[in-house]
C-alpha positions, 0 to 999 in steps of 0.5 A: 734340591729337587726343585731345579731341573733343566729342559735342554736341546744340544749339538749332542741331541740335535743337528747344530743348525736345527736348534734354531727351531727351539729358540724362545723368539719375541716380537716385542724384543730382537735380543732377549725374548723377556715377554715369552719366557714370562709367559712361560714361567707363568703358564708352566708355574715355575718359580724361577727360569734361566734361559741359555741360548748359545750355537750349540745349546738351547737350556731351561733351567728353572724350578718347580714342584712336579717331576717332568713327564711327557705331557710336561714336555709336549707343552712345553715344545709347543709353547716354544714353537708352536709350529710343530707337528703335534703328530710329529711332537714325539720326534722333537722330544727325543731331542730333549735331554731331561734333568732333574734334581741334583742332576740337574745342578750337575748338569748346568755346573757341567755346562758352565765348567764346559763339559758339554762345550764342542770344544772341552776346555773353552772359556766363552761359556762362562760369559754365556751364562752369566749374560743368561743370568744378568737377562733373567736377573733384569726381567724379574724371571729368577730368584734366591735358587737360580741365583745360589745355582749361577754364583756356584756354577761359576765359582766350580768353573773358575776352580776346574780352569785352576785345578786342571790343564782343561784348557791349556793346549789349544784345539781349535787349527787357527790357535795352533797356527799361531802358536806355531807362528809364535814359535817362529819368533815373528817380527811384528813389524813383519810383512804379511800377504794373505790370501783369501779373505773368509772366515777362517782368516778372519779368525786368524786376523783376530790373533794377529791384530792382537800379537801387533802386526799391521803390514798386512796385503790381502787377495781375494777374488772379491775385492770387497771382502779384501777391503773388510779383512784388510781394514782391522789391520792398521796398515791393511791393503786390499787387492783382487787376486787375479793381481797376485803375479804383480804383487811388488813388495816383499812378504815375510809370512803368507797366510793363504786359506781358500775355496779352491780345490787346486793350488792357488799359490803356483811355483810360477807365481812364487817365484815372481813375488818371492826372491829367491834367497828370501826366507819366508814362513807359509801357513796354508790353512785350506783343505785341499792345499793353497800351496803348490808341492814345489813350493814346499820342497824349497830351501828357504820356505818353512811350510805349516799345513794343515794336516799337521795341525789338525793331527796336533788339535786331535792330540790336544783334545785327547789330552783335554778329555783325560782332564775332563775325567779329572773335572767330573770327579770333582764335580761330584765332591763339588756338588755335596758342598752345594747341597750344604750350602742350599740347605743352609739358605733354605734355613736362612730364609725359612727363619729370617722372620724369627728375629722380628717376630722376637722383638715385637713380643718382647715390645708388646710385653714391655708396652702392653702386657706388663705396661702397668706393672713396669709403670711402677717400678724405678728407673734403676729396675727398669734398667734390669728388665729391658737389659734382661728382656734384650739378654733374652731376646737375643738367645731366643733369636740364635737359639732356633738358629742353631738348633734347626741348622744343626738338623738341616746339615745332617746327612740323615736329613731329607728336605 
């Protein structure tokens, strides 16, 4: 295994919104930099090359012969932005983490298994890599190695989401409201205001839209991104804020996340929307609060806030990382199965010849060596010989099978 090796820049190593300048960029291509990593791979003689661009990761995993060292890597960085300050290189390598080897297979099983994930536990990097592997598959960048790497990455990821509760308890503030929601045993078919329209309630509207609930009124104070919010709703109405006091139609739930730093929803205007007697659920996902104290304090408003909630994710990711003690032990045990199993296809390929080249002795033998020989012989023993030549034939071909596996799969082997 110690031709894998993985380059890579993360939010670990590097401010989430510098990693921009270690993307792979092509004029030729908006979406997937084909002609570059090409380039690359020639120019830095790699067998094979995956590239993994995400929010929170730029990763070259690939092969190749030589260990890494320095001027490796200021080539490399170079070639990805040749921009840089050459006198200033040392500072961007730094960034780099560097892994070689078995290492390096660990580290990219890891990150499919989204151990180096933001959020421990998440899924969306298994669709991340897989489109990475698609894209090197299609370009002709990748092959027998990085193909065996990616099936086994995946196969441990879908095991640590089977055989741990990585992932279970939500982390993220928008999934715990929801679920609190749902706790609540919701009304789909229930009236929903919501207020304000960026990006937290954006991704709160996706949950809603999946859970069924269409009655939805939004306010905000550009009347645009209410009509954009309102219209993922089937029955989604969109109004400017400043309207909010007028607002006629009952509420059941009140979804509100702003800017502001005051109270947007003010006891005053509450009290004008909102009966009196009228039970109604408030999620108030803003920091500082959406929601006047007063509000809170009533009778007939069930109040989930944010504070809470993020106490709740901190809680949860804490119970994520205890998994992920759990996952890496099994990464370990997970990787000398991989090592068996490369070792194993490096054998296949290394005798994938064997079996041709058996048969074309043996039909030089029949048809030029011995031709004249078996030329005078009878058709009972003609029989024979290419029944004996075939019962050969297929020994010889499983026997080196057999015997190099056996050598390769020791443990006391080194390839």
């Amino acid at each position: 295994m110690q031709r894998y090796k993985v380059v890579t820049i993360t939010h670990k190593t590097a401010k989430v919104n510098r990693l921009k300048d270690y993307l792979l960029t092509d004029e030729d291509t908006s979406d997937f930099p084909a002609n570059r990593l090409k380039e690359l791979k020639e120019s830095f003689a790699m067998d094979e090359l995956l590239y993994l661009n995400t929010c929170n990761r730029v990763t070259f995993f690939f092969t190749h012969d030589k260990k890494i060292d320095n001027r490796f890597l200021k080539d490399l960085f170079l070639f990805i932005n040749p921009h840089f300050n050459k006198e200033l290189i040392n500072l961007h390598l730094s960034k780099a983490l560097v892994f070689d080897g078995a290492d390096a297979v660990k580290h990219f099983m890891g990150v499919a298994a989204s151990f180096d994930s933001l959020v421990i536990g998440e899924r969306e990097i298994l669709g991340q890599i897989k489109a990475a592997y698609l894209n090197a598959k299609k370009y002709d960048l990748c092959g027998d190695d990085i193909r065996l790497a990616y099936q086994q990455a995946i196969v441990f990821a879908k095991k640590i989401h089977c055989d741990t509760r990585i992932g279970e308890k939500p982390v993220s503030v928008v999934s715990l409201a929801f679920r609190s929601l749902l706790e609540r045993n919701f009304n789909p078919d229930a009236k929903m205001l919501i207020i304000g329209a960026g990006q937290t309630n954006h991704l709160m509207a996706n949950l809603l839209i999946k859970s069924g609930i269409k009655n939805v009124t939004v306010y905000n104070r550009t009347l645009s991104k209410a009509e954009e919010l309102a219209a993922r709703f089937s029955n989604g109405k969109a109004i400017e804020f400043d309207k909010l006091i007028n607002h006629a139609e009952e509420a059941d739930i009140i979804l509100t996340c702003t800017g502001a730093n005051y109270a947007v929803l003010t006891k005053g205007i509450f009290d004008k929307i909102i009966p009196a007697a009228k039970k109604v659920t408030i999620i108030d996902l803003a920091v500082p609060q959406d929601v006047e104290q007063e509000i809170i304090e009533l009778d007939n408003v069930d109040y989930i806030d944010v504070a809470s909630l993020e106490k709740k994710a901190k809680e949860n990711m804490q119970f994520r990382r205890g998994e992920l003690y759990k996952a890496e032990a099994m990464l370990e045990e997970f990787l000398v199965t991989f090592s068996d199993l490369h070792k194993e296809r490096r054998l296949e390929l290394a005798l994938s010849d064997i079996p041709n080249e058996v048969k074309n002795i043996k039909d030089r033998a029949l048809n030029t060596a011995f031709k004249k020989d078996i030329e005078k012989l009878d058709v009972q023993s003609k029989e024979i010989l290419e029944k004996v030549m075939q019962y050969m034939e297929e020994k010889y071909i499983a026997l080196p099978f057999k015997a190099t596996k056996k050598s390769l799969l020791d443990k006391k082997f080194r390839p």
